[in-house]
NUSE-358407 format. One record per residue (C-alpha): residue in three letters; x, y, z. Coordinates in steps of 0.001 Angstrom, whole numbers, padded with zeros to 6 digits, always signed. Example, Ala and Ser with C-alpha at 12.3 -4.5 7.8 and 13.67 -1.06 7.14 Angstrom:
<romars>
ALA+012300-004500+007800;SER+013670-001060+007140;
</romars>
This chain:
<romars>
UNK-150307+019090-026286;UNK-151021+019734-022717;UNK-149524+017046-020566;UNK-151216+016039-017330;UNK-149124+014157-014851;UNK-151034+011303-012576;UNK-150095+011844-008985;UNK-149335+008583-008172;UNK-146188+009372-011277;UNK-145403+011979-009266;UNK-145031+010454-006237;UNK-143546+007948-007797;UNK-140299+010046-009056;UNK-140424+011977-005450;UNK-140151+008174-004074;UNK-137049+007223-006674;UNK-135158+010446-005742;UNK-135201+009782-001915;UNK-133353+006302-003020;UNK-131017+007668-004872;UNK-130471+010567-001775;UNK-129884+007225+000325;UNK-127304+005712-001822;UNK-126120+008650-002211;UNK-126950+010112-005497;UNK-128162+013066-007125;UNK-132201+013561-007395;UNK-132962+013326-011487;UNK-137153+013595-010904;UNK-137113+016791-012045;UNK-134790+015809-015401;UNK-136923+013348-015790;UNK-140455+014708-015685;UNK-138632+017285-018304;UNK-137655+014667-021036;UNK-140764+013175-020600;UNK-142838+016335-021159;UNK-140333+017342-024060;UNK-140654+014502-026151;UNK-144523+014131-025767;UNK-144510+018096-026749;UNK-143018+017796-029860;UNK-145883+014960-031312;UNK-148079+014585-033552;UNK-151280+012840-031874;UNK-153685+011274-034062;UNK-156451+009782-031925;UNK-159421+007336-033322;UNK-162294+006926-032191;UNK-164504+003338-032928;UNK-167750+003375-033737;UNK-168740+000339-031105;UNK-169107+000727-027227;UNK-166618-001113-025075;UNK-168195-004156-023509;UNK-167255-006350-020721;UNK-168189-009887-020634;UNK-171032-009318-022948;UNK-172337-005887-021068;UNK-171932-002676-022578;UNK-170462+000029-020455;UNK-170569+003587-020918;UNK-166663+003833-022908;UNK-165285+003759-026188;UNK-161870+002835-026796;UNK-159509+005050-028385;UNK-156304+004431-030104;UNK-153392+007213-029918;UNK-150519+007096-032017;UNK-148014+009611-030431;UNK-145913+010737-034286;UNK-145478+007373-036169;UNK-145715+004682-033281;UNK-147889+001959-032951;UNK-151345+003221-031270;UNK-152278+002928-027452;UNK-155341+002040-026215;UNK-157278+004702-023939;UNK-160709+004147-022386;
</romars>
């Protein structure tokens, strides 16, 4: 699986390592963004796809909703 990081995550973990410079501590963005990308690595995806079209208070839009179960874990929804 190719995992693609959202910048505002990024910038996130940039934001929670100049804290922990602050107080003091050791940067662990880097550690983190590596456990992260490790465990999703090593699963299993299984990804459904519903036959209906998402709608929004009654109108359909142009999305389906998909459920992925990352190994044996409950589904998330994607749009």
């Amino acid at each position: 699986m190719n995992i693609i990081w959202k910048q505002t995550a990024l910038q996130s973990l940039i934001q929670l390592d100049m804290w922990r410079e602050d107080n003091g501590w050791s940067a662990i963005g880097e550690h983190l963004v590596e456990v992260i990308e490790n465990y999703f690595v090593k699963q299993e995806m299984s990804i459904y796809i519903p036959g209906k079209v998402v709608a929004i208070k009654g109108v359909p839009i142009h999305m389906r909703m998909v459920l992925i179960s990352p190994g044996k874990s409950e589904p998330y929804k994607v749009f």
